[in-house]
C-alpha positions in Angstrom: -24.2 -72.9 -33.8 -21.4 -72.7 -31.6 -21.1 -74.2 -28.2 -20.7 -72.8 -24.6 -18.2 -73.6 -22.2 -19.1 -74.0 -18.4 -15.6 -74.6 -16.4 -14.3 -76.8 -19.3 -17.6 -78.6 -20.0 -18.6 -78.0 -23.9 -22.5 -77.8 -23.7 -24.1 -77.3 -26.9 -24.4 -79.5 -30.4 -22.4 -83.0 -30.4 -21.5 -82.5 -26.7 -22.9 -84.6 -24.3 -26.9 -83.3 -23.0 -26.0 -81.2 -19.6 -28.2 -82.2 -17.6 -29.3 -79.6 -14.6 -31.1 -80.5 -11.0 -32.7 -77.7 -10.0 -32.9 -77.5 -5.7 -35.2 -74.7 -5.7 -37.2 -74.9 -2.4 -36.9 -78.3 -2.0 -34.7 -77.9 0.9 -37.5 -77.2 3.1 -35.3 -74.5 5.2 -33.3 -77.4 6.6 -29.2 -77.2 5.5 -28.8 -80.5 5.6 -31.4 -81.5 3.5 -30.2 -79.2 1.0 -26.3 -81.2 1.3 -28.8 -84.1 0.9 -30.5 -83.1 -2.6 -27.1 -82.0 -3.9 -25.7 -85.6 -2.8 -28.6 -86.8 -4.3 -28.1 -84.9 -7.9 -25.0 -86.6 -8.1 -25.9 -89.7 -7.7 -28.5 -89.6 -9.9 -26.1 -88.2 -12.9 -26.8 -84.6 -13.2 -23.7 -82.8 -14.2 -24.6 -79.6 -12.2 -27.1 -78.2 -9.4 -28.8 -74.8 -9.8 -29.5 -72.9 -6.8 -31.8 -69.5 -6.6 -30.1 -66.5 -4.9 -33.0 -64.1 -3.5 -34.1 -62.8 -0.4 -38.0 -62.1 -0.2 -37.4 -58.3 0.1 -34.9 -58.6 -2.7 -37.2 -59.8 -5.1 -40.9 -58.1 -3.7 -42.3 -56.1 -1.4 -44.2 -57.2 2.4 -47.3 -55.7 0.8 -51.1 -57.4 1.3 -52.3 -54.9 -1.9 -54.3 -57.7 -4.7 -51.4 -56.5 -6.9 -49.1 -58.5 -4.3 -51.4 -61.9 -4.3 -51.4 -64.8 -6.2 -54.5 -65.4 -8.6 -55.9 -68.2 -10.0 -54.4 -71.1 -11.6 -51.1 -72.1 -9.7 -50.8 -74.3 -6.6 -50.1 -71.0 -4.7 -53.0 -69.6 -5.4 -53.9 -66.5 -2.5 -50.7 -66.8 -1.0 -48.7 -63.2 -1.1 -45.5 -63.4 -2.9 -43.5 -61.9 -0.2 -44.8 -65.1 2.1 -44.0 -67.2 -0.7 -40.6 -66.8 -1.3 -39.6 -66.1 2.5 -40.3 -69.8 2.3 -39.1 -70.4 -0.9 -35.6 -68.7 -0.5 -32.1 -70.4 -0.4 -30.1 -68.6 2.5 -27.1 -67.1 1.0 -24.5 -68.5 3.8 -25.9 -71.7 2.5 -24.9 -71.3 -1.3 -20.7 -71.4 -0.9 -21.1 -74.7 1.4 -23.6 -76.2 -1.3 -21.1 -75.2 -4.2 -17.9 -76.8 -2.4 -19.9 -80.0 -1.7 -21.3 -80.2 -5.8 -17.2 -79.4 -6.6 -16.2 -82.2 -4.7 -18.3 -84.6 -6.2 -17.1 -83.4 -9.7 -20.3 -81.1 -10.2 -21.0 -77.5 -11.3 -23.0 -75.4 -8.8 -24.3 -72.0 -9.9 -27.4 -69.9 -9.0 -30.2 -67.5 -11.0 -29.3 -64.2 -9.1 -32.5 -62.1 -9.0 -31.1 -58.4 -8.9 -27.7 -57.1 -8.8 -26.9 -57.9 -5.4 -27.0 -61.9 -5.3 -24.6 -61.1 -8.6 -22.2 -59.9 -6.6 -23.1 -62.2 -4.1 -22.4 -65.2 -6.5 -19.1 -63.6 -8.0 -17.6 -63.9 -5.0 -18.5 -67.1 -4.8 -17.0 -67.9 -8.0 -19.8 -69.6 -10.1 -18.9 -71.0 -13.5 -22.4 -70.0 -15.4 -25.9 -67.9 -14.8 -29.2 -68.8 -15.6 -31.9 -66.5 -15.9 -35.4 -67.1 -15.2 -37.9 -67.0 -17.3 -39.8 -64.2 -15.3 -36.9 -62.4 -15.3 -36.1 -63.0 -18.8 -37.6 -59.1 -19.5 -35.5 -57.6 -16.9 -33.0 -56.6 -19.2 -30.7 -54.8 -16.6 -30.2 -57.8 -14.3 -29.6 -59.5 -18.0 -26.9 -57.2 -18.9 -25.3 -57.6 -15.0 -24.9 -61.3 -15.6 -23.6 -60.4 -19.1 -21.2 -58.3 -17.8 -19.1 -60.6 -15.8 -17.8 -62.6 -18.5 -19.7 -65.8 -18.1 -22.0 -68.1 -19.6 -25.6 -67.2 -19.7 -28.6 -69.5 -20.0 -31.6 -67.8 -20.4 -35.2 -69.4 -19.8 -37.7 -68.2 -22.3 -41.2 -69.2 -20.6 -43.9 -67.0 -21.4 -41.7 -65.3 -23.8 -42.8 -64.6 -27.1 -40.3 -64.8 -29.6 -39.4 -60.8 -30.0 -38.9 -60.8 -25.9 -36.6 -63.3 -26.6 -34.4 -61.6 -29.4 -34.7 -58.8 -27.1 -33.2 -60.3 -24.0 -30.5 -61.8 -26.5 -29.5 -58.4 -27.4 -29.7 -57.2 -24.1 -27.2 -59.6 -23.3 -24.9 -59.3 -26.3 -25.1 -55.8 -25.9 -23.2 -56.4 -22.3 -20.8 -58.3 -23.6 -22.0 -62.0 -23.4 -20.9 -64.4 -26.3 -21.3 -67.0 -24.7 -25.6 -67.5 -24.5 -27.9 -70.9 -24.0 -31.8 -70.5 -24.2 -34.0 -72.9 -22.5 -37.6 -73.7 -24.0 -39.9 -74.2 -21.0 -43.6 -73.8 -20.0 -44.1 -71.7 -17.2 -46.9 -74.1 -15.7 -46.3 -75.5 -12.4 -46.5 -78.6 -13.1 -46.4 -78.1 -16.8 -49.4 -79.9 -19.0 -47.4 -82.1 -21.5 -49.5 -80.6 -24.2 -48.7 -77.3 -23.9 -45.0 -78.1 -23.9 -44.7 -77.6 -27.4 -41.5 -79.5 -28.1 -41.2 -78.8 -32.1 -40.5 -75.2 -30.7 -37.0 -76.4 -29.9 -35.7 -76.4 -33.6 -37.2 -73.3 -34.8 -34.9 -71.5 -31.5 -32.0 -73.7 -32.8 -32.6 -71.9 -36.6 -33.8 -69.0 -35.3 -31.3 -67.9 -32.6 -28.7 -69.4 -33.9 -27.4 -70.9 -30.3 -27.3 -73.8 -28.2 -31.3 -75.0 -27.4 -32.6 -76.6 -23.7 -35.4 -77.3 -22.2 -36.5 -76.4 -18.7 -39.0 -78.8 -17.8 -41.7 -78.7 -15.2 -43.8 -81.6 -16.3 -43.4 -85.0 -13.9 -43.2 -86.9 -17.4 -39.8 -88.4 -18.0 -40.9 -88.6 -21.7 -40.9 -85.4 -22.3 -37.2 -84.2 -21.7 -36.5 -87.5 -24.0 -38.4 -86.3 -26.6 -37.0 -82.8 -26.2 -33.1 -84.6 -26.9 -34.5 -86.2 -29.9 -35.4 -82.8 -31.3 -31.7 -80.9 -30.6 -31.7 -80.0 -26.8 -28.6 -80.1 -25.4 -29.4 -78.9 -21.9 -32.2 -80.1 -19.9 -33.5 -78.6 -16.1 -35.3 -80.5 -13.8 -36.4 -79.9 -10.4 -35.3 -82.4 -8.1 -36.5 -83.5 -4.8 -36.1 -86.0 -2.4 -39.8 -86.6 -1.5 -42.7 -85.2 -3.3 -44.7 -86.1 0.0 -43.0 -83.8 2.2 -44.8 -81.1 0.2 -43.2 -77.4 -0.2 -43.6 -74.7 -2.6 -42.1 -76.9 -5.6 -42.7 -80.4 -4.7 -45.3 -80.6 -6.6 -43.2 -80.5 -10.1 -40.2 -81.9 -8.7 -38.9 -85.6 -9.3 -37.5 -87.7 -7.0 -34.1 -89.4 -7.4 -35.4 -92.4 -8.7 -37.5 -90.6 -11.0 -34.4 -88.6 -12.0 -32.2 -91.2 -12.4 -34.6 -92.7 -15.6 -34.7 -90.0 -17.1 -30.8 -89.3 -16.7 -30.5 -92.7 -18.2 -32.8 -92.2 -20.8 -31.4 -89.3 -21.8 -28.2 -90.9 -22.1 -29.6 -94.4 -24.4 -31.3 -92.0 -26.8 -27.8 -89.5 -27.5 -26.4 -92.7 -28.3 -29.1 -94.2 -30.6 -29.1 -90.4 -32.4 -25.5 -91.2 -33.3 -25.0 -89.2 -36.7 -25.8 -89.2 -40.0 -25.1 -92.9 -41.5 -26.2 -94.8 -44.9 -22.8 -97.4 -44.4 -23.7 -100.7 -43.5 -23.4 -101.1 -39.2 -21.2 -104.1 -38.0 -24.3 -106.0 -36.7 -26.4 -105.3 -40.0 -24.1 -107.3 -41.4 -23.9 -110.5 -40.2 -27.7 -110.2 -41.0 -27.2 -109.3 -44.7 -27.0 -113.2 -45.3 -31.1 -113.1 -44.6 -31.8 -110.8 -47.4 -33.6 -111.9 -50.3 -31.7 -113.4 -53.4 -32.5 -115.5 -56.9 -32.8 -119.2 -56.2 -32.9 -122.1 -58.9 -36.5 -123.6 -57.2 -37.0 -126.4 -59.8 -34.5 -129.1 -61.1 -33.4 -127.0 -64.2 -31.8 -128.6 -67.3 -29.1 -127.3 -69.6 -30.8 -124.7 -72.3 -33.9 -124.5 -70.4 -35.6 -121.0 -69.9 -35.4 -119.8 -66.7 -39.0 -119.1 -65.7 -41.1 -117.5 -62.9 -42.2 -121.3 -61.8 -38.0 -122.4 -61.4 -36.7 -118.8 -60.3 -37.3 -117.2 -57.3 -36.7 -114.6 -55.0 -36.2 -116.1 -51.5 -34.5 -115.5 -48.5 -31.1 -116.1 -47.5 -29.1 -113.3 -50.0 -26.6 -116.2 -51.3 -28.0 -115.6 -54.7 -28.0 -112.8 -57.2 -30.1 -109.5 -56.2 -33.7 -110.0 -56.7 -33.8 -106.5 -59.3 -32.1 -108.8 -62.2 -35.2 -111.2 -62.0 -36.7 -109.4 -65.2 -33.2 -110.1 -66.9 -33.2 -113.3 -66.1 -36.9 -114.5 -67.2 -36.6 -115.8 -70.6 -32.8 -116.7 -70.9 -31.4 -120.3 -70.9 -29.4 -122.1 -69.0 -25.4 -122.6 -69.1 -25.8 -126.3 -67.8 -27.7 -128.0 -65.3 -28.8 -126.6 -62.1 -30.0 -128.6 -59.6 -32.8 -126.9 -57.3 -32.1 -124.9 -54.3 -28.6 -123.4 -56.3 -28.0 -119.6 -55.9 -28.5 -118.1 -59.0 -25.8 -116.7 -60.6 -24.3 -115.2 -64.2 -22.2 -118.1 -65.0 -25.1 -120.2 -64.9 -27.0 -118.2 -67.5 -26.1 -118.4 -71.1 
């Protein structure tokens, strides 16, 4: 499984988790509440912000048709999608100010363009990586546009079942990429914690052969914890500054503080993964000395049989390993041995 490289940052297997904020709409139309979350991402220890680059009439049509309404079963439920993301949308003249601010903090910025033009919109700008949505993870043309440019590619897989996903990998080979992510994620907003399906996460890595994430729209820090422990080496979250001021993604967003636990989470469990390891650690062994060992229990005279009644295996380990015992029942002793003596050969004849 090989690693991708985003502006010098090695993201994949024995690297460091990238971790991703996600803005999204959490800007609430206001610029300097967008400078704000990206101030805010790096504080919290995200290694990049993701931005969305879309215009409402880029990405749907001003059309009041049922086709054009939201159903049942998200928290936008009867809104059009045209008057959804007209409030959802990051304006474009926005996106280079928000990228120089994340570069001078020390932080990747790059988008999910959602047709050709925000491509070329975002090339201009110079992004290091793209991320594909998972809704647009079938769009295999606007795949093959971001392939073509030469740059990473992280591809969300929500809804996807797994042939859509081969599929959108050899749409995007097939343009050129060799550099490709995928992201596990539920497209639930917010996401149920039991239908995140976690264990999916190594079967991609086997499968696919390439670096695994998770986008995550669940408010559980747990959950992109547990997603680590099982191989993910990227994680997306949506970030906000207050869930309270409401918006289209508020409601699956975290808050910094929020953020910054799982950030630090995230960072306590890479290091208790460590690697693969049957030596004995530097602190186990200054507590090797409480093992169990042999003892002499009784006063024992010279040519006496050493019994189960005047041998025992007690704590601390000063004495021979416990698995002789049954070697030791039945022999005699070398001389006397006073009780509480580590056992040992020499005093065995």
């Amino acid at each position: 499984m090989h690693a991708i490289n985003i502006a010098g940052r090695q993201v994949g297997p024995g690297a460091p988790v990238y971790i991703i904020a996600e803005l999204s709409a959490n800007h609430g139309q206001k610029f300097d509440e967008a400078v704000r979350l990206v101030e805010a991402a790096h504080a919290v220890g995200a290694d990049a912000v993701k931005l969305q680059t879309y215009t409402a009439d880029t990405l749907t049509l001003a059309c009041d048709r049922p086709e054009f309404k939201i159903g049942k079963g998200t928290i936008w439920e009867g809104r059009t999608l045209h008057d959804l993301y007209q409030e959802a949308y990051t304006p474009w003249d926005w996106q280079p100010k928000l990228k120089q601010r994340a570069t001078e903090l020390g932080m990747h910025c790059f988008s999910s363009p959602f047709d050709p033009t925000a491509v070329d919109f975002l090339e201009q700008m110079g992004v290091p990586a793209y991320k594909v949505a998972s809704f647009e993870l079938v769009d295999h043309g606007l795949i093959e546009r971001c392939a073509a440019t030469g740059k990473p590619l992280i591809m969300s897989t929500g809804m996807a079942t797994r042939t859509e996903i081969e599929e959108a990998v050899a749409a995007a080979r097939r343009a050129g990429a060799t550099q490709i992510a995928l992201l596990k994620c539920t497209s639930g907003y917010p996401a149920p914690v039991d239908e995140m399906n976690l264990r999916t996460i190594p079967d991609m890595m086997q499968s696919f052969d390439l670096p695994i994430g998770l986008s995550d729209h669940t408010l559980d820090v747990a959950v992109p914890v547990a997603a680590v422990a099982l191989g993910a080496c990227i994680l997306e979250k949506h970030l906000t500054l207050r869930r309270s001021d409401g918006g289209p993604d508020a409601a699956f967003s975290l808050e910094p503080a929020e953020f910054r636990l799982m950030v630090e989470q995230v960072r306590i469990t890479e290091r208790a993964l460590g690697r693969v390891n049957y030596e004995v650690s530097s602190k186990e062994s200054a507590s090797r000395v409480f093992r169990r060992s042999l003892f002499v229990v009784e006063n024992v005279r010279a040519g006496e049989v050493f019994t189960e009644k005047n041998v025992r295996s007690i704590r601390p380990g000063a004495g021979m390993p416990p698995k002789h015992l049954g070697e030791i029942l039945g022999r005699h002793a070398a001389k006397d041995v006073e009780r509480g003596t580590p056992l040992a050969w020499e005093l065995i004849s």
